[in-house]
C-alpha positions in Angstrom: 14.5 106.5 0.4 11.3 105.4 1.6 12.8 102.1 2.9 15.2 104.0 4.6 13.0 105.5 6.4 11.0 102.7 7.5 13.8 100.9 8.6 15.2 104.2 10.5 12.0 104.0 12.3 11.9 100.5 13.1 15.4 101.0 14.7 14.4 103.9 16.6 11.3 102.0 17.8 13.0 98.6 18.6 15.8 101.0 20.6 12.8 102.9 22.5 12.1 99.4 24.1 15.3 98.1 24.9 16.1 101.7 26.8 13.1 101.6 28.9 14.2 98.3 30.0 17.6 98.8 30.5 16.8 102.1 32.0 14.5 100.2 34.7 17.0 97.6 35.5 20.4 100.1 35.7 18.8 103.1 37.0 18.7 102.0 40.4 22.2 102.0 40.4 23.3 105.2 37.7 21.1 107.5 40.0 23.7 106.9 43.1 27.0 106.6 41.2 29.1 109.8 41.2 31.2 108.3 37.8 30.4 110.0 34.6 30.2 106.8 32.4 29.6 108.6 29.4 32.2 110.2 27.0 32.1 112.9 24.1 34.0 110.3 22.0 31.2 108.1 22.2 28.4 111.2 21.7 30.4 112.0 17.9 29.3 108.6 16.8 25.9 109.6 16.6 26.7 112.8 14.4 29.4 110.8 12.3 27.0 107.8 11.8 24.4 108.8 8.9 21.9 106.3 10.4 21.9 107.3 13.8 21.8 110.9 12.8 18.9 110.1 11.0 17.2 107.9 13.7 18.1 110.7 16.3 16.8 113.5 14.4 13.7 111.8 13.8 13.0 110.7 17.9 15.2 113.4 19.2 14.8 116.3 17.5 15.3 119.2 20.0 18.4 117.4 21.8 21.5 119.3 21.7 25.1 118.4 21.6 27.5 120.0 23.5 31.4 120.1 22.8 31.8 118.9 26.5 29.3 117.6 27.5 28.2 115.3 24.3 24.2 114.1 24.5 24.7 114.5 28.1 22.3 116.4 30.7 21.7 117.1 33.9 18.8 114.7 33.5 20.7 112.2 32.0 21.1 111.4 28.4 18.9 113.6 25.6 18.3 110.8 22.8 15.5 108.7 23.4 16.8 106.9 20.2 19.9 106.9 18.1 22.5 106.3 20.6 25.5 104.1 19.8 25.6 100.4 20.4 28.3 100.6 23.2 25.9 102.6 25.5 23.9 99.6 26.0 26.9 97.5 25.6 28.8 99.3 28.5 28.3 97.3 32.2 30.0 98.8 35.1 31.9 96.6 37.6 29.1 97.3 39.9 26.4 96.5 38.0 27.7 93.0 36.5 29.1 92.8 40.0 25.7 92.4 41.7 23.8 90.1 39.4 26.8 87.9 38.7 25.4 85.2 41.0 22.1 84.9 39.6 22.5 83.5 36.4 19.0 83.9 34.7 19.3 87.8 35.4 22.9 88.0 34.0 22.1 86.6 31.1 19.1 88.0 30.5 21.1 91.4 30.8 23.8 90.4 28.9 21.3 89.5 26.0 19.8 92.6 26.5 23.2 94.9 26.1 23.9 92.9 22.8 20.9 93.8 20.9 21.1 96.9 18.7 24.8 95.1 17.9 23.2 92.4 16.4 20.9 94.8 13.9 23.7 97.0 13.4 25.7 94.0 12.2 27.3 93.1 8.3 24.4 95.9 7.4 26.4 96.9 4.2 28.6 94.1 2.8 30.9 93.3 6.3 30.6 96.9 7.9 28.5 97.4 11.0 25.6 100.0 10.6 27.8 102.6 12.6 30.7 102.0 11.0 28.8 103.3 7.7 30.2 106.9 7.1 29.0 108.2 3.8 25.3 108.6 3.5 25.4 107.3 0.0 26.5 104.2 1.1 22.9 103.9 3.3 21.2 103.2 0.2 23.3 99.7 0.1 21.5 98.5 3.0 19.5 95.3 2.2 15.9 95.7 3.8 15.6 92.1 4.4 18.9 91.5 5.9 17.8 94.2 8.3 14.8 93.2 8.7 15.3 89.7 9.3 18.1 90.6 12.0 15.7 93.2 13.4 13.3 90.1 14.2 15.6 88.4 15.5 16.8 91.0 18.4 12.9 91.8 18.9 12.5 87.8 19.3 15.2 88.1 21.7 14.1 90.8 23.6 10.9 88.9 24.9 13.4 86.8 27.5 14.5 90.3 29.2 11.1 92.3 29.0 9.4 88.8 30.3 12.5 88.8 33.4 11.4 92.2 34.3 7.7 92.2 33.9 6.8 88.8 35.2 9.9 88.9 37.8 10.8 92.4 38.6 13.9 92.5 40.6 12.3 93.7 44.0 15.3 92.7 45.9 18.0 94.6 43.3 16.1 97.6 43.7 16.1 97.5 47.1 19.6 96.4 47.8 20.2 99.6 46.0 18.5 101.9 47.9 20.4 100.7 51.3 23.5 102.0 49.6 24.7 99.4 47.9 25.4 96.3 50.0 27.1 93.5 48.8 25.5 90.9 46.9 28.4 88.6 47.1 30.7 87.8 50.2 34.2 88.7 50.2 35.3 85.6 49.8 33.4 85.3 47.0 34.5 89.1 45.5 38.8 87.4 46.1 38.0 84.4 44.0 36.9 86.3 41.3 39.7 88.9 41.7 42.2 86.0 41.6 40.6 84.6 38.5 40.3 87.6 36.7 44.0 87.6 37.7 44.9 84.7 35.7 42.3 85.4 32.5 44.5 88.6 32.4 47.6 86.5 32.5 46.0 84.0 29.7 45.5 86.9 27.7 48.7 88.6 28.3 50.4 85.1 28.1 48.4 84.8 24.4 49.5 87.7 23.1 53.0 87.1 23.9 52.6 83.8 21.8 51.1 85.6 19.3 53.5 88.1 18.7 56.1 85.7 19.0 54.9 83.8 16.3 54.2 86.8 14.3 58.1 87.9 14.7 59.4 84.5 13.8 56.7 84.4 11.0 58.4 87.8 9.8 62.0 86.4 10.6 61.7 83.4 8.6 59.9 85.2 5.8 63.3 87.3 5.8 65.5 84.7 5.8 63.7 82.6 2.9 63.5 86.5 1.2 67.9 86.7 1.7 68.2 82.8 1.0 66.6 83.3 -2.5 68.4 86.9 -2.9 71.4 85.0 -2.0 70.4 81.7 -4.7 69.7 84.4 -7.6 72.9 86.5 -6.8 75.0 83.2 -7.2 73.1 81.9 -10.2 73.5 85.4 -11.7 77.1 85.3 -11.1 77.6 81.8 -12.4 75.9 82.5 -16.0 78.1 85.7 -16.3 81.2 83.6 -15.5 79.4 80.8 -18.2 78.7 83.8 -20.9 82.2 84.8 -20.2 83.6 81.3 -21.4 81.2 80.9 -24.0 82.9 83.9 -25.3 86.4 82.9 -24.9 85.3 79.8 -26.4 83.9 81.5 -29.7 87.8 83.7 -29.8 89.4 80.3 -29.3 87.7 78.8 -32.1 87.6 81.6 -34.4 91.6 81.7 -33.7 91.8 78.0 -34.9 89.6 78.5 -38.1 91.9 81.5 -39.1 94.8 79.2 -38.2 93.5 76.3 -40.7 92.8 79.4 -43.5 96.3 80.6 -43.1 99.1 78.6 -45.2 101.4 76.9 -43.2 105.2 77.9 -42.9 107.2 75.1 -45.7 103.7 74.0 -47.4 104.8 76.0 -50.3 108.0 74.0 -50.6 106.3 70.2 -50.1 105.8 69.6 -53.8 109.5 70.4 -54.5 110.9 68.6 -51.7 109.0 65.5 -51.5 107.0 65.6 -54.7 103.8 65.7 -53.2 101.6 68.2 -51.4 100.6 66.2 -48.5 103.6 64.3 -47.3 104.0 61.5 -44.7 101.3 59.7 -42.6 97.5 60.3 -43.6 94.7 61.4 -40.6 94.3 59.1 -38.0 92.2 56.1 -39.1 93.5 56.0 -42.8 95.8 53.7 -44.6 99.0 54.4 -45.2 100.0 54.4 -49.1 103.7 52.3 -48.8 104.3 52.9 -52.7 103.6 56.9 -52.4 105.9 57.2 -49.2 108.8 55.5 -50.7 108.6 58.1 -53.9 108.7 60.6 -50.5 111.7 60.0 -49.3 113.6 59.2 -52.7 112.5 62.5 -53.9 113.5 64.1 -50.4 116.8 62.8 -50.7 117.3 64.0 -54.4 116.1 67.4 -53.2 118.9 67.0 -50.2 121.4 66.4 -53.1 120.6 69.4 -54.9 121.2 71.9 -52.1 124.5 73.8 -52.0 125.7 73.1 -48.5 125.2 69.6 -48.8 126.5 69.4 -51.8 129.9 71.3 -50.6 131.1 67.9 -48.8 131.1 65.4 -51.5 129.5 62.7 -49.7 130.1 59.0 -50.9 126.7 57.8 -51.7 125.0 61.1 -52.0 122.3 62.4 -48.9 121.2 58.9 -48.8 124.8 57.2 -48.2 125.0 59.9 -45.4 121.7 59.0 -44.3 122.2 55.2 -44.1 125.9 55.5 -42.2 124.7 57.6 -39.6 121.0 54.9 -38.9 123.9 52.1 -39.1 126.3 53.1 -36.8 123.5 54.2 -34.8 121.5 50.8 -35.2 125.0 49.4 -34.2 125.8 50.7 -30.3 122.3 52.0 -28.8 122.0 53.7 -25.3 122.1 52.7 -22.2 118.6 52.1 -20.3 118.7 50.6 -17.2 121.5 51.6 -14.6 122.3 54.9 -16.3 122.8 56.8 -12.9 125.0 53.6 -11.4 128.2 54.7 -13.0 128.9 57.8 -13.7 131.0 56.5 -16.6 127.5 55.5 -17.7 125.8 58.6 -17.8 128.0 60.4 -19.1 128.5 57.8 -22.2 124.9 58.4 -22.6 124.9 62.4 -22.2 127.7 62.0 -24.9 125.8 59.4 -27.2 125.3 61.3 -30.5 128.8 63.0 -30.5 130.8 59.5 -29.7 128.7 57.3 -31.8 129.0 59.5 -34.6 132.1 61.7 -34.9 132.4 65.5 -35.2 131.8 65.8 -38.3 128.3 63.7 -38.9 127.4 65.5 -36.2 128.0 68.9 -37.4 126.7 67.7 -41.0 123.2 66.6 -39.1 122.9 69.7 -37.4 123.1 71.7 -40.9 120.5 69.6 -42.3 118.2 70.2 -39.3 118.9 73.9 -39.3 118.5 74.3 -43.1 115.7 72.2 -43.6 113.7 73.1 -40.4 110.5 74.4 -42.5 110.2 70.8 -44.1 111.7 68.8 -41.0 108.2 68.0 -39.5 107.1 66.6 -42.7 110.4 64.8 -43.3 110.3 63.1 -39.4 106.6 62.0 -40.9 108.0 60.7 -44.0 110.7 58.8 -42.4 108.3 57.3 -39.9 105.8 55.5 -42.4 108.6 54.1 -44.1 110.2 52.8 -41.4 107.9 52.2 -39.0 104.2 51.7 -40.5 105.7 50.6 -44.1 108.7 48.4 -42.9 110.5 49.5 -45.4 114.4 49.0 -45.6 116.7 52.3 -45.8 117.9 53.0 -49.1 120.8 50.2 -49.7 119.5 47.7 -47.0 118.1 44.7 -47.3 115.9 44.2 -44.0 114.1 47.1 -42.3 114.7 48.6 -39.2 114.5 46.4 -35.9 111.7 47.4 -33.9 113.8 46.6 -30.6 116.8 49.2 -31.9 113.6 52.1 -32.3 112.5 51.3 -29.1 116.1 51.5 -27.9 116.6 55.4 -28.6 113.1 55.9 -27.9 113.2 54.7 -24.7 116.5 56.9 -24.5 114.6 60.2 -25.5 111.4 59.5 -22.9 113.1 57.9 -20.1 116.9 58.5 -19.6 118.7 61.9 -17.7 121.6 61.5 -21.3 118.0 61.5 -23.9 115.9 64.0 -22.1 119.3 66.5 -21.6 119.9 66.1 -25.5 116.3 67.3 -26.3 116.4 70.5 -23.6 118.9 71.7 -25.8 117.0 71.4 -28.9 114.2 74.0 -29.8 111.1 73.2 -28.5 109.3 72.1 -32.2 112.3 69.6 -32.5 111.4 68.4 -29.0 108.0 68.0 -29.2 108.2 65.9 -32.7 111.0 63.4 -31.4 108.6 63.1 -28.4 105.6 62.0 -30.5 106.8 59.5 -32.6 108.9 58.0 -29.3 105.4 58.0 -27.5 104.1 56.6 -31.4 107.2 53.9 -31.4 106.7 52.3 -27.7 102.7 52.0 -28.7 103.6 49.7 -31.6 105.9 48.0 -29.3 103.2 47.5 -26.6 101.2 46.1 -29.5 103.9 43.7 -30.4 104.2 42.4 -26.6 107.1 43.9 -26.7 108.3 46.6 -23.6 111.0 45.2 -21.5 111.7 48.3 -19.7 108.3 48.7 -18.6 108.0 52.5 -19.9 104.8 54.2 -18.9 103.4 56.2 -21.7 100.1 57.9 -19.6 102.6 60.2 -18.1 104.4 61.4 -21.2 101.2 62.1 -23.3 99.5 64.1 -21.0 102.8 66.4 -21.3 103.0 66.2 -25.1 99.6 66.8 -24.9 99.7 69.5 -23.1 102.8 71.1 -25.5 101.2 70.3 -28.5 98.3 72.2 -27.7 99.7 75.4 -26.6 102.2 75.3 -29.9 101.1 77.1 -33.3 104.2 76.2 -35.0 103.1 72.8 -35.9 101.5 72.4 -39.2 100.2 68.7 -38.5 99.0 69.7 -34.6 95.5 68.5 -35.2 96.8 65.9 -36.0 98.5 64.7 -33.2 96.5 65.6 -30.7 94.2 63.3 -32.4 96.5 60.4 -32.0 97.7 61.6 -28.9 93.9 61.9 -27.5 93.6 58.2 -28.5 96.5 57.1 -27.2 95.1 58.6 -23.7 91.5 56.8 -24.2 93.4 53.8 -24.7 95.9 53.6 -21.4 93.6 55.7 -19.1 
């Protein structure tokens, strides 16, 4: 408290002189002005500030305020000290007016009007002295600071007091007794109107730019703000559609696995009909065992001859003498493949294939076996297939096997004629699908033997199979072939 109160003193002293002067050097014009340049607004920043209360209490004690009237008299203003800086801040137009041609005297003024400012300034952390409001806060001030910038202003204040004293403005206090005449000439007094004219523009022009760039600033700001609402909105929309087929992807998958678990419509039967569990071709990549697939279809065909429908029509040669007529006669007058849709008599020869190569009754005999045996039929068409095809083996009663150009005959007939395809659109679908494959199979091995003189382009018939396959649960060796078919693909694409 006690270095308050020295440095409320020192204030209050330091203010006493710059008053006097600036008393001595305004009053000649003050006492002839009939403005009031003083307002109440001003007056309440004495009583709000804690300092200048204290400095005004201490050099002022018996001055009053007045509600209207602030600190204000009919002698002029009460406080000798504790007035706020913008009192000696404050220069009329008439009064910067008249010394603005004599440079050493405005700036010994201006220097003079800026004095308690300085003090007054960064007195507790960055607040001005007046700006202080609690009187607690007072006890923050740093004495040296204040000090220091006190001795500064004092240092200052020798240029002014020095103007007045060595120099005293004889002339500015007579120009004002003669009622004011002007300093300046009016030429003079219409340049400075027109360039306060264009500082006001600058400024106006500035603040235009300013606010501009503040509103762009803001717009921008915005738009990044909706941009990366926008980026998050998408991104959060994305992972729900990825979460969404990650789940579909675990169903599909657990569908499949309960699909492998689950026993396979004929597999009980296999064993009985072809004297062996796993029947036909192995997986993809394995070799095929010649002496176990020709056990296969021996037992297949003693299983044929046991079955009372088949046995009903006394076949010469049993199932297999059946078998081997119908591959002969077969073998013996193949489709046509080029120029079907020249002639009609061609087309329809070919629409007609089975039924005139074959006769009635082999034809209705086939279909029995097909119908009956449709639970082991996709095994059998696998059985048949390795024996013929991967094996080489002879049918049953034949000397040489199959002729890879007769194969490739019918199944360039199944893929690639209007008589093949029309035969298989009125088969089911599984039956289809499997005389598709091992076509698609056949023409790969004749590809492989430089042998495709029809030219037959397999991409587009796997992606179809593939497609089928896929979407069929009926088949119990599916895996399978989409395994083949999948490098069938890799190997034409």
């Amino acid at each position: 408290m006690a270095d308050l109160n020295v440095l409320v003193e020192g204030y209050g002293r330091f203010e006493q002189a710059v008053r006097q002067v600036t008393e001595k050097w305004c009053r000649p014009f003050c006492s002839h002005c009939r403005r009031i340049c003083c307002r109440v607004d001003f007056c309440e920043e004495t009583r709000q500030s804690p300092f200048l209360s204290r400095v005004a209490a201490l050099f002022s004690p018996a001055a009053t305020f007045d509600p209207v009237q602030g600190w204000l008299s009919a002698s002029g203003c009460q406080l000798l000290a504790g007035r706020p800086p913008v009192c000696y801040e404050f220069l009329c137009r008439d009064i910067s007016t008249a010394v603005a041609m004599d440079a050493d005297r405005l700036h010994a003024l201006m220097t003079l009007s800026m004095l308690l400012t300085h003090v007054g300034r960064r007195a507790v952390g960055g607040r001005h002295l007046v700006a202080v409001m609690r009187a607690a806060d007072l006890a923050r001030i740093q004495p040296e600071r204040f000090m220091a910038r006190l001795g500064e202003a004092q240092t200052a204040f020798q240029a002014p007091w020095q103007f007045w004293t060595v120099n005293p403005p004889a002339a500015f206090v007579r120009c004002c007794r003669s009622s004011f005449p002007p300093l300046v000439t009016i030429k003079e007094m219409d340049e400075m109107k027109v360039i306060k004219k264009i500082l006001v523009t600058v400024v106006i022009a500035a603040i235009l730019v300013a606010a501009g760039m503040f509103g762009y600033m803001k717009f921008n700001r915005w738009h990044q703000d909706q941009m990366a609402l926008g980026q998050q909105k998408a991104e959060a929309e994305c992972l729900e559609v990825v979460h969404q087929l990650e789940s579909e992807l675990a169903q599909l998958r657990a569908q499949i696995e309960a699909e492998r678990q689950t026993a396979r419509p004929g597999d009980e039967n296999l064993p009985a009909v072809f004297g062996t569990a796993t029947p036909g071709l192995a997986n993809v990549g394995q070799p095929v065992d010649c002496a176990s697939i020709d056990g296969q279809v021996k037992a297949f065909f003693t299983y044929l001859d046991s079955r009372p429908y088949l046995a009903s029509h006394n076949l010469d040669g049993g199932s297999a003498g059946f078998f081997h007529t119908c591959v002969s006669l077969l073998m013996a007058d193949p489709p046509v493949n080029v120029g079907e849709m020249t002639e009609m008599f061609r087309l329809v020869k070919n629409v007609t294939h089975f039924y005139r190569v074959l006769g009635k009754e082999r034809l209705l005999l086939a279909k029995d076996v097909l119908v009956s045996e449709r639970r082991v039929i996709e095994a059998a068409l696998s059985v048949f297939y390795a024996h013929g095809v991967e094996c080489g083996k002879p049918l049953p009663g034949d000397a040489a096997p199959l002729s890879i150009e007769r194969l490739y005959d019918y199944a360039g007939y199944f893929l690639n004629t209007l008589g093949g395809r029309s035969y298989l659109l009125r088969r089911e679908s599984k039956t289809r699908m499997l005389i598709n494959y091992y076509a698609i199979l056949i023409v790969d091995r004749a590809n492989d033997e430089k042998f495709n003189p029809y030219g037959i382009d397999l991409r587009p018939y796997i992606d179809y199979l593939f497609y089928d396959i896929a979407n069929q649960k009926d088949l119990a060796y599916r895996e399978r072939y989409l395994t083949r078919l999948k490098t069938l693909k890799d190997k034409y694409m």
